[in-house]
C-alpha angles and dihedrals in degrees: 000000000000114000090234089055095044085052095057097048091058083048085062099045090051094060095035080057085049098049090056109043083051100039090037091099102043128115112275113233102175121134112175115168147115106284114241096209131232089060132186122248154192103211127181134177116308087032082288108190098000119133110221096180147336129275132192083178104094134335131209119204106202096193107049095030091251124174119176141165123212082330101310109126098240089231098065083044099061091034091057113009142058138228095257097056086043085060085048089049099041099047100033103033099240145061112260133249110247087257085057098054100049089049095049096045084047087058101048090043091054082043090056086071109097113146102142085055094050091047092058085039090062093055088072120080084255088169097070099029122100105262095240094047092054085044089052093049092045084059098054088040080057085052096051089046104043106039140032100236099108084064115081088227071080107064089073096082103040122113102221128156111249095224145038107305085219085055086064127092101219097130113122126291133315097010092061148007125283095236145031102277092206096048129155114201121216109263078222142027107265093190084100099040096046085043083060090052093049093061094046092046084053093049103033099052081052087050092050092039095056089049098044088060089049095043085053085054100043104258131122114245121262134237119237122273104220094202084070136081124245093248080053097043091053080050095040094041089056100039108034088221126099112258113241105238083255087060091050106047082049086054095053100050084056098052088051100040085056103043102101145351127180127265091347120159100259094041092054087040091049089046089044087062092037089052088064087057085244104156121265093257087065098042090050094047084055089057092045085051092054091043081062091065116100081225100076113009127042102049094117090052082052089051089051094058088049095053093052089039087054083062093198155359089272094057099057101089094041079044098052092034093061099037092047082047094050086044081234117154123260103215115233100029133102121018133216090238107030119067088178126046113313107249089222098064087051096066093045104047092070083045097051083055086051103043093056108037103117095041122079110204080050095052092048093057088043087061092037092058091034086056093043086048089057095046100046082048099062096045102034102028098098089054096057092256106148145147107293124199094272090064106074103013089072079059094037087053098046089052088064099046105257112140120231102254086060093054089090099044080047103061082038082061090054093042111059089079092072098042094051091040094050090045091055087049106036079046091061092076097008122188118184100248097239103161123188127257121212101224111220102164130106120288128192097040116156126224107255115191114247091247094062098037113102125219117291112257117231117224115241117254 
Protein backbone atom coordinates (compact mmCIF):
# COMPACT_ATOMS: atom_id res chain seq x y z
CA UNK A 1 0.00 0.00 0.00
CA UNK A 2 1.30 3.60 -0.67
CA UNK A 3 2.29 5.41 2.35
CA UNK A 4 -0.21 8.48 1.34
CA UNK A 5 -2.90 6.19 1.13
CA UNK A 6 -2.02 4.38 4.28
CA UNK A 7 -1.98 7.60 5.73
CA UNK A 8 -5.58 8.47 4.77
CA UNK A 9 -7.11 5.37 5.91
CA UNK A 10 -5.90 5.93 9.21
CA UNK A 11 -7.37 9.46 8.63
CA UNK A 12 -10.64 7.66 8.28
CA UNK A 13 -10.35 5.42 11.08
CA UNK A 14 -9.51 8.34 13.36
CA UNK A 15 -12.72 10.08 12.72
CA UNK A 16 -14.79 6.89 12.40
CA UNK A 17 -13.16 6.28 16.31
CA UNK A 18 -14.32 9.88 16.96
CA UNK A 19 -18.00 9.48 15.62
CA UNK A 20 -18.50 6.89 17.79
CA UNK A 21 -17.10 7.77 20.95
CA UNK A 22 -19.26 11.00 20.47
CA UNK A 23 -22.67 9.34 18.78
CA UNK A 24 -22.32 6.16 21.14
CA UNK A 25 -24.76 7.48 23.42
CA UNK A 26 -27.23 8.70 21.20
CA UNK A 27 -30.69 7.53 20.76
CA UNK A 28 -30.92 4.69 18.40
CA UNK A 29 -33.38 5.25 15.67
CA UNK A 30 -32.91 2.26 13.59
CA UNK A 31 -36.00 0.20 12.25
CA UNK A 32 -35.05 -2.26 10.18
CA UNK A 33 -37.69 -4.75 9.36
CA UNK A 34 -40.00 -6.35 6.52
CA UNK A 35 -42.62 -3.90 5.85
CA UNK A 36 -46.40 -5.25 6.63
CA UNK A 37 -48.24 -2.93 3.83
CA UNK A 38 -50.57 -1.05 4.05
CA UNK A 39 -48.52 1.05 6.70
CA UNK A 40 -49.50 4.02 8.87
CA UNK A 41 -48.22 7.00 8.38
CA UNK A 42 -47.52 10.51 9.31
CA UNK A 43 -47.36 12.36 5.82
CA UNK A 44 -46.63 16.01 5.24
CA UNK A 45 -46.22 18.11 2.24
CA UNK A 46 -44.05 17.00 -0.05
CA UNK A 47 -45.00 13.56 0.97
CA UNK A 48 -43.00 14.50 4.01
CA UNK A 49 -42.50 11.39 6.05
CA UNK A 50 -44.31 9.03 3.87
CA UNK A 51 -42.53 5.35 2.87
CA UNK A 52 -43.10 4.59 -0.47
CA UNK A 53 -41.14 1.18 -0.47
CA UNK A 54 -38.24 -1.07 1.25
CA UNK A 55 -34.71 -1.04 0.63
CA UNK A 56 -32.06 -3.33 1.63
CA UNK A 57 -29.72 -0.83 -0.56
CA UNK A 58 -28.41 1.60 1.97
CA UNK A 59 -29.65 2.80 5.30
CA UNK A 60 -29.14 6.44 7.29
CA UNK A 61 -29.46 6.53 10.75
CA UNK A 62 -30.29 10.19 11.67
CA UNK A 63 -29.66 9.84 15.27
CA UNK A 64 -26.49 8.24 15.65
CA UNK A 65 -25.05 9.59 12.52
CA UNK A 66 -25.20 6.15 10.86
CA UNK A 67 -24.31 5.47 6.99
CA UNK A 68 -24.32 2.34 5.85
CA UNK A 69 -24.34 0.30 2.45
CA UNK A 70 -25.96 -2.92 2.10
CA UNK A 71 -25.09 -3.16 5.47
CA UNK A 72 -21.32 -2.15 5.32
CA UNK A 73 -20.61 1.00 7.97
CA UNK A 74 -19.31 3.73 5.28
CA UNK A 75 -16.57 4.26 7.27
CA UNK A 76 -15.02 0.82 6.97
CA UNK A 77 -15.83 1.26 3.48
CA UNK A 78 -13.70 4.33 2.79
CA UNK A 79 -11.20 3.17 5.10
CA UNK A 80 -10.79 -0.42 2.96
CA UNK A 81 -12.65 -0.41 -0.40
CA UNK A 82 -12.85 1.31 -3.38
CA UNK A 83 -15.52 2.78 -5.63
CA UNK A 84 -15.38 0.18 -8.04
CA UNK A 85 -16.12 -2.91 -5.48
CA UNK A 86 -18.98 -0.50 -3.80
CA UNK A 87 -20.68 -0.51 -7.46
CA UNK A 88 -20.22 -4.15 -7.29
CA UNK A 89 -21.87 -4.14 -3.65
CA UNK A 90 -24.79 -1.57 -4.30
CA UNK A 91 -26.05 -2.91 -7.39
CA UNK A 92 -25.30 -7.00 -6.81
CA UNK A 93 -25.77 -7.43 -2.84
CA UNK A 94 -22.39 -8.61 -2.00
CA UNK A 95 -18.85 -7.80 -2.04
CA UNK A 96 -17.22 -9.33 -4.71
CA UNK A 97 -14.41 -12.41 -4.92
CA UNK A 98 -11.29 -11.10 -6.07
CA UNK A 99 -12.21 -12.70 -9.66
CA UNK A 100 -15.47 -10.51 -9.38
CA UNK A 101 -14.04 -7.63 -8.89
CA UNK A 102 -11.13 -7.68 -12.05
CA UNK A 103 -13.79 -8.65 -14.43
CA UNK A 104 -16.25 -5.92 -13.28
CA UNK A 105 -13.73 -3.17 -13.17
CA UNK A 106 -12.73 -4.48 -16.51
CA UNK A 107 -15.88 -3.91 -17.50
CA UNK A 108 -16.42 -0.23 -16.15
CA UNK A 109 -12.83 0.77 -17.46
CA UNK A 110 -13.84 -0.68 -21.48
CA UNK A 111 -17.47 1.30 -20.68
CA UNK A 112 -15.73 4.29 -20.07
CA UNK A 113 -15.09 4.33 -23.73
CA UNK A 114 -17.80 6.66 -25.53
CA UNK A 115 -16.58 8.31 -28.19
CA UNK A 116 -19.23 8.20 -30.41
CA UNK A 117 -21.43 9.96 -27.33
CA UNK A 118 -18.94 12.59 -26.74
CA UNK A 119 -18.74 13.29 -30.48
CA UNK A 120 -22.64 14.06 -30.67
CA UNK A 121 -22.16 15.67 -27.52
CA UNK A 122 -19.55 18.38 -29.32
CA UNK A 123 -21.88 19.36 -31.69
CA UNK A 124 -23.80 21.19 -28.89
CA UNK A 125 -22.60 24.72 -27.67
CA UNK A 126 -21.21 22.63 -24.34
CA UNK A 127 -19.23 26.01 -23.26
CA UNK A 128 -22.11 27.98 -22.38
CA UNK A 129 -24.35 25.27 -21.33
CA UNK A 130 -24.98 24.36 -17.23
CA UNK A 131 -22.89 21.70 -16.57
CA UNK A 132 -25.71 19.35 -15.51
CA UNK A 133 -27.87 20.22 -18.50
CA UNK A 134 -25.15 19.40 -20.89
CA UNK A 135 -24.58 16.18 -18.55
CA UNK A 136 -28.81 15.22 -18.92
CA UNK A 137 -28.74 15.60 -22.70
CA UNK A 138 -25.32 13.48 -22.97
CA UNK A 139 -27.40 10.71 -21.27
CA UNK A 140 -30.15 10.65 -23.61
CA UNK A 141 -27.63 11.07 -26.39
CA UNK A 142 -26.06 7.33 -24.42
CA UNK A 143 -29.66 5.98 -24.81
CA UNK A 144 -29.98 6.74 -28.41
CA UNK A 145 -26.43 5.20 -28.98
CA UNK A 146 -26.47 2.39 -27.12
CA UNK A 147 -29.97 0.91 -27.52
CA UNK A 148 -32.52 0.69 -29.91
CA UNK A 149 -35.32 2.16 -27.99
CA UNK A 150 -35.58 5.11 -29.58
CA UNK A 151 -36.63 2.62 -33.08
CA UNK A 152 -39.78 1.57 -33.17
CA UNK A 153 -38.31 -2.25 -34.11
CA UNK A 154 -38.00 -1.67 -30.27
CA UNK A 155 -41.35 -1.31 -28.97
CA UNK A 156 -41.88 -5.16 -29.44
CA UNK A 157 -40.31 -6.12 -26.44
CA UNK A 158 -41.37 -3.80 -24.27
CA UNK A 159 -44.00 -4.79 -20.91
CA UNK A 160 -46.15 -2.21 -20.93
CA UNK A 161 -49.95 -2.11 -19.46
CA UNK A 162 -52.69 -1.81 -22.54
CA UNK A 163 -54.65 0.63 -20.97
CA UNK A 164 -54.58 3.72 -18.83
CA UNK A 165 -52.77 2.91 -15.90
CA UNK A 166 -55.74 5.34 -13.82
CA UNK A 167 -58.61 2.79 -15.65
CA UNK A 168 -56.91 -0.24 -13.45
CA UNK A 169 -57.87 -1.36 -10.30
CA UNK A 170 -54.31 -2.05 -8.58
CA UNK A 171 -55.01 0.02 -5.12
CA UNK A 172 -54.68 -2.00 -2.17
CA UNK A 173 -57.05 -4.87 -1.06
CA UNK A 174 -59.78 -5.12 -0.95
CA UNK A 175 -60.63 -1.83 -2.94
CA UNK A 176 -58.92 -2.98 -5.80
CA UNK A 177 -57.06 -5.88 -7.54
CA UNK A 178 -53.28 -7.02 -6.76
CA UNK A 179 -52.19 -6.70 -10.03
CA UNK A 180 -52.60 -4.97 -12.95
CA UNK A 181 -55.76 -6.87 -14.65
CA UNK A 182 -54.52 -5.75 -18.64
CA UNK A 183 -50.92 -6.77 -18.20
CA UNK A 184 -48.17 -7.89 -21.04
CA UNK A 185 -45.15 -9.99 -19.63
CA UNK A 186 -41.41 -9.55 -21.11
CA UNK A 187 -40.79 -12.28 -23.71
CA UNK A 188 -37.36 -12.23 -21.75
CA UNK A 189 -35.80 -11.39 -18.27
CA UNK A 190 -34.54 -7.87 -18.44
CA UNK A 191 -32.47 -8.16 -14.69
CA UNK A 192 -29.23 -8.76 -16.98
CA UNK A 193 -29.98 -6.30 -19.66
CA UNK A 194 -30.90 -3.55 -17.45
CA UNK A 195 -27.37 -4.77 -15.05
CA UNK A 196 -25.46 -4.01 -18.31
CA UNK A 197 -27.11 -0.50 -18.49
CA UNK A 198 -26.37 0.24 -15.18
CA UNK A 199 -22.46 -0.03 -15.77
CA UNK A 200 -22.53 1.86 -18.66
CA UNK A 201 -24.70 4.41 -17.07
CA UNK A 202 -21.63 4.48 -13.97
CA UNK A 203 -18.76 4.83 -16.50
CA UNK A 204 -20.31 6.87 -19.21
CA UNK A 205 -21.87 10.11 -16.82
CA UNK A 206 -18.23 10.16 -15.57
CA UNK A 207 -17.18 10.19 -19.17
CA UNK A 208 -19.47 13.01 -19.96
CA UNK A 209 -18.79 14.59 -16.96
CA UNK A 210 -14.95 14.71 -17.50
CA UNK A 211 -15.56 16.12 -20.99
CA UNK A 212 -17.86 18.29 -20.23
CA UNK A 213 -15.16 20.11 -17.71
CA UNK A 214 -12.49 20.05 -20.67
CA UNK A 215 -15.15 21.27 -23.61
CA UNK A 216 -15.97 24.29 -21.13
CA UNK A 217 -12.00 24.93 -21.18
CA UNK A 218 -11.39 24.56 -24.41
CA UNK A 219 -9.94 21.16 -24.65
CA UNK A 220 -10.96 18.42 -26.46
CA UNK A 221 -12.22 15.14 -24.10
CA UNK A 222 -9.65 11.94 -23.24
CA UNK A 223 -9.78 8.80 -23.73
CA UNK A 224 -9.50 6.64 -21.00
CA UNK A 225 -6.00 5.43 -19.65
CA UNK A 226 -6.51 1.93 -18.82
CA UNK A 227 -3.50 1.78 -16.38
CA UNK A 228 -5.54 3.88 -14.29
CA UNK A 229 -8.65 3.29 -11.68
CA UNK A 230 -11.83 4.51 -12.17
CA UNK A 231 -11.53 7.04 -9.17
CA UNK A 232 -7.80 8.10 -11.52
CA UNK A 233 -9.38 8.02 -14.88
CA UNK A 234 -12.58 10.84 -13.50
CA UNK A 235 -9.47 12.76 -12.29
CA UNK A 236 -7.33 12.01 -15.45
CA UNK A 237 -10.38 12.56 -18.00
CA UNK A 238 -10.92 16.31 -16.43
CA UNK A 239 -7.40 17.30 -15.95
CA UNK A 240 -5.57 15.94 -18.49
CA UNK A 241 -2.79 15.11 -15.90
CA UNK A 242 -2.18 11.70 -14.17
CA UNK A 243 -3.53 11.66 -10.55
CA UNK A 244 -0.54 11.00 -7.65
CA UNK A 245 -1.69 7.82 -5.77
CA UNK A 246 -2.67 10.59 -2.77
CA UNK A 247 -5.22 12.31 -5.50
CA UNK A 248 -6.65 9.16 -6.26
CA UNK A 249 -7.32 7.60 -3.16
CA UNK A 250 -9.02 11.14 -2.34
CA UNK A 251 -10.81 10.68 -5.21
CA UNK A 252 -12.05 7.42 -4.27
CA UNK A 253 -13.41 8.20 -0.61
CA UNK A 254 -15.61 10.99 -2.46
CA UNK A 255 -17.14 8.80 -5.12
CA UNK A 256 -18.26 6.14 -2.03
CA UNK A 257 -19.24 8.45 0.43
CA UNK A 258 -21.81 9.92 -2.49
CA UNK A 259 -23.04 7.13 -3.87
CA UNK A 260 -25.93 6.89 -2.46
CA UNK A 261 -28.18 8.30 0.28
CA UNK A 262 -31.89 7.12 1.21
CA UNK A 263 -35.06 8.58 -0.01
CA UNK A 264 -33.30 11.55 -1.33
CA UNK A 265 -35.03 13.85 -4.22
CA UNK A 266 -33.08 12.47 -7.47
CA UNK A 267 -33.25 8.89 -6.39
CA UNK A 268 -37.48 9.10 -5.92
CA UNK A 269 -37.52 10.96 -8.78
CA UNK A 270 -35.38 8.42 -10.53
CA UNK A 271 -37.65 5.61 -9.15
CA UNK A 272 -40.86 7.87 -10.08
CA UNK A 273 -39.64 7.64 -13.99
CA UNK A 274 -38.26 3.41 -13.44
CA UNK A 275 -41.84 2.50 -11.90
CA UNK A 276 -43.35 3.35 -15.30
CA UNK A 277 -41.03 0.71 -16.74
CA UNK A 278 -39.41 3.68 -18.62
CA UNK A 279 -35.64 2.41 -19.41
CA UNK A 280 -32.69 3.28 -17.07
CA UNK A 281 -31.46 5.86 -19.33
CA UNK A 282 -34.58 7.73 -18.64
CA UNK A 283 -34.74 7.12 -14.89
CA UNK A 284 -31.30 8.22 -14.58
CA UNK A 285 -31.79 11.24 -16.68
CA UNK A 286 -34.71 12.05 -14.11
CA UNK A 287 -32.16 11.87 -11.27
CA UNK A 288 -29.75 13.88 -13.13
CA UNK A 289 -32.99 16.57 -13.68
CA UNK A 290 -33.70 16.74 -9.65
CA UNK A 291 -29.70 17.03 -8.89
CA UNK A 292 -30.17 20.57 -11.14
CA UNK A 293 -32.45 22.02 -8.43
CA UNK A 294 -30.77 24.50 -6.00
CA UNK A 295 -32.68 22.48 -3.58
CA UNK A 296 -30.93 19.97 -3.47
CA UNK A 297 -27.20 20.41 -5.48
CA UNK A 298 -25.08 23.19 -5.42
CA UNK A 299 -24.88 23.84 -1.94
CA UNK A 300 -21.19 23.16 -1.75
CA UNK A 301 -20.59 25.64 -4.69
CA UNK A 302 -22.70 28.07 -2.36
CA UNK A 303 -20.21 27.20 0.72
CA UNK A 304 -17.35 27.97 -1.43
CA UNK A 305 -18.53 31.66 -2.17
CA UNK A 306 -19.09 32.12 1.87
CA UNK A 307 -15.88 31.10 2.72
CA UNK A 308 -14.18 33.71 0.18
CA UNK A 309 -16.66 36.10 1.11
CA UNK A 310 -15.57 35.45 4.97
CA UNK A 311 -12.21 36.81 3.78
CA UNK A 312 -10.15 35.25 7.01
CA UNK A 313 -9.80 33.38 10.27
CA UNK A 314 -10.48 36.73 12.16
CA UNK A 315 -14.03 37.35 10.34
CA UNK A 316 -15.60 34.37 11.21
CA UNK A 317 -17.18 35.37 14.55
CA UNK A 318 -18.32 39.13 13.19
CA UNK A 319 -19.30 36.99 10.30
CA UNK A 320 -21.38 34.41 12.19
CA UNK A 321 -22.67 37.20 14.81
CA UNK A 322 -24.47 39.38 11.96
CA UNK A 323 -25.76 36.56 9.74
CA UNK A 324 -27.22 34.56 12.94
CA UNK A 325 -28.65 38.24 13.84
CA UNK A 326 -30.26 38.78 10.19
CA UNK A 327 -31.78 34.51 10.58
CA UNK A 328 -30.08 34.20 7.47
CA UNK A 329 -28.61 30.21 6.36
CA UNK A 330 -25.12 29.18 6.81
CA UNK A 331 -24.57 27.06 4.02
CA UNK A 332 -23.19 23.64 4.83
CA UNK A 333 -24.48 23.19 7.92
CA UNK A 334 -27.97 20.79 9.48
CA UNK A 335 -29.31 18.34 7.67
CA UNK A 336 -33.18 16.99 7.20
CA UNK A 337 -32.03 13.27 8.46
CA UNK A 338 -28.89 13.78 11.08
CA UNK A 339 -29.48 15.31 14.05
CA UNK A 340 -25.64 14.74 14.98
CA UNK A 341 -22.75 15.39 12.78
CA UNK A 342 -23.17 13.98 9.24
CA UNK A 343 -20.61 10.96 8.87
CA UNK A 344 -19.80 12.09 5.66
CA UNK A 345 -18.32 15.38 6.61
CA UNK A 346 -16.32 13.61 8.95
CA UNK A 347 -14.45 11.80 6.54
CA UNK A 348 -13.90 14.82 4.37
CA UNK A 349 -12.94 17.22 6.51
CA UNK A 350 -9.38 15.39 7.19
CA UNK A 351 -9.37 15.03 3.50
CA UNK A 352 -10.15 18.84 2.63
CA UNK A 353 -6.87 19.50 4.95
CA UNK A 354 -5.18 16.98 2.82
CA UNK A 355 -6.24 17.84 -0.37
CA UNK A 356 -4.96 21.43 -0.06
CA UNK A 357 -2.06 21.35 1.68
CA UNK A 358 0.39 22.62 -0.75
CA UNK A 359 -1.83 25.25 -2.09
CA UNK A 360 -2.34 28.31 -0.44
CA UNK A 361 -5.64 29.80 -1.47
CA UNK A 362 -6.80 26.11 -0.57
CA UNK A 363 -5.23 26.12 2.85
CA UNK A 364 -6.86 29.77 3.72
CA UNK A 365 -10.53 28.53 3.07
CA UNK A 366 -9.61 25.15 5.12
CA UNK A 367 -8.91 27.44 8.24
CA UNK A 368 -11.74 29.74 7.35
CA UNK A 369 -14.47 26.69 7.46
CA UNK A 370 -12.53 24.96 10.31
CA UNK A 371 -12.95 28.24 12.23
CA UNK A 372 -16.77 28.61 11.11
CA UNK A 373 -17.14 24.80 12.19
CA UNK A 374 -16.01 25.67 15.40
CA UNK A 375 -18.26 28.73 15.71
CA UNK A 376 -21.62 27.22 14.48
CA UNK A 377 -20.71 24.51 16.89
CA UNK A 378 -20.67 26.36 19.77
CA UNK A 379 -23.87 28.20 19.09
CA UNK A 380 -25.80 25.68 17.35
CA UNK A 381 -24.33 22.48 18.76
CA UNK A 382 -26.91 21.78 21.33
CA UNK A 383 -29.75 22.05 18.40
CA UNK A 384 -28.24 19.30 16.12
CA UNK A 385 -26.82 21.94 13.64
CA UNK A 386 -23.62 20.45 12.24
CA UNK A 387 -21.42 20.25 9.27
CA UNK A 388 -23.26 18.48 6.69
CA UNK A 389 -21.53 16.74 3.44
CA UNK A 390 -21.68 20.01 1.25
CA UNK A 391 -19.29 21.74 3.69
CA UNK A 392 -16.26 20.41 3.09
CA UNK A 393 -16.79 18.42 -0.43
CA UNK A 394 -16.93 21.81 -2.27
CA UNK A 395 -12.71 21.99 -0.31
CA UNK A 396 -12.02 18.25 -0.85
CA UNK A 397 -12.97 18.84 -4.78
CA UNK A 398 -10.92 22.08 -5.36
CA UNK A 399 -8.13 20.45 -4.05
CA UNK A 400 -8.33 18.20 -6.81
CA UNK A 401 -8.77 20.50 -9.38
CA UNK A 402 -12.27 20.34 -10.19
CA UNK A 403 -13.62 23.54 -10.86
CA UNK A 404 -16.98 24.73 -8.99
CA UNK A 405 -19.51 24.47 -11.69
CA UNK A 406 -18.46 20.35 -11.83
CA UNK A 407 -19.09 19.88 -8.32
CA UNK A 408 -22.49 19.07 -9.12
CA UNK A 409 -21.86 16.57 -12.33
CA UNK A 410 -19.40 15.16 -9.93
CA UNK A 411 -21.55 14.08 -7.12
CA UNK A 412 -24.15 12.98 -10.37
CA UNK A 413 -21.12 10.70 -11.30
CA UNK A 414 -21.16 9.20 -7.76
CA UNK A 415 -24.41 8.99 -7.70
CA UNK A 416 -25.61 6.99 -10.29
CA UNK A 417 -24.71 3.96 -8.31
CA UNK A 418 -27.34 4.51 -6.09
CA UNK A 419 -29.85 5.41 -8.52
CA UNK A 420 -29.22 2.36 -10.66
CA UNK A 421 -28.87 0.25 -7.67
CA UNK A 422 -32.20 1.52 -6.05
CA UNK A 423 -34.17 1.14 -9.86
CA UNK A 424 -32.95 -2.99 -10.14
CA UNK A 425 -34.26 -3.37 -6.72
CA UNK A 426 -37.27 -1.16 -6.50
CA UNK A 427 -37.99 -3.19 -10.41
CA UNK A 428 -38.08 -6.51 -8.75
CA UNK A 429 -41.80 -5.84 -7.30
CA UNK A 430 -42.34 -3.16 -8.85
CA UNK A 431 -45.71 -0.83 -8.11
CA UNK A 432 -46.30 2.52 -10.46
CA UNK A 433 -45.75 5.33 -7.83
CA UNK A 434 -49.42 7.04 -8.20
CA UNK A 435 -49.75 8.98 -5.07
CA UNK A 436 -52.87 10.66 -4.06
CA UNK A 437 -53.76 14.83 -4.34
CA UNK A 438 -55.96 16.46 -1.91
CA UNK A 439 -58.14 18.55 -4.18
CA UNK A 440 -58.91 22.52 -2.42
CA UNK A 441 -60.17 24.45 -5.35
CA UNK A 442 -63.77 25.63 -6.23
CA UNK A 443 -66.42 23.10 -7.36
CA UNK A 444 -69.75 23.81 -8.89
CA UNK A 445 -68.65 26.68 -11.15
CA UNK A 446 -70.86 27.32 -14.24
CA UNK A 447 -69.69 27.97 -17.60
CA UNK A 448 -70.16 31.55 -18.21
CA UNK A 449 -69.61 32.78 -22.35
CA UNK A 450 -66.56 35.03 -22.89
CA UNK A 451 -68.81 37.92 -23.76
CA UNK A 452 -70.53 38.02 -20.30
CA UNK A 453 -67.34 37.10 -18.06
CA UNK A 454 -65.77 40.22 -16.28
CA UNK A 455 -62.46 40.76 -15.86
CA UNK A 456 -60.65 38.48 -13.47
CA UNK A 457 -59.89 40.35 -9.72
CA UNK A 458 -56.53 40.22 -8.50
CA UNK A 459 -56.05 39.40 -5.01
CA UNK A 460 -54.21 42.23 -2.84
CA UNK A 461 -50.40 41.56 -1.83
Amino acid sequence: MHFESDRITRLILAASKKAHRETGASPDSRIVKIVEWPVTCTVGPGLEGAIACESKVGYVNGAQGGLSYRGYDIFDLCAHSNYEEVCFLLLIGNLPSKAELRGFSDKLRDYLHIPDVLRQLAGFPIERMNPMAALRLGTNLMRHEQTDLDFLRGKADEAKIGTDEDSIPMETLPRGEEHAIYEFRRRQPIRDRNLAACCRLISGVASMAAAIARMREGHLPLAPDPELSYAGNVLYMTSGERPSAEETRIMDVALILHADHGMNASTFAALVVASTLADVYSSVSAGIGALTGPLHGGANEQVMHMLRGIGSVANVKPWVKATLAEKKRVMGFGHRVYKVYDPRARVLAPLAALSGRGKVANKGLFQIAAALETEIASRLGKKGIFPNVDFYSGLVYTGLGISERMFTPMFAVSRVAGWTARILEYLKNNRIFRPRVMYSGAVDRHYVPIAARRPARRKKR
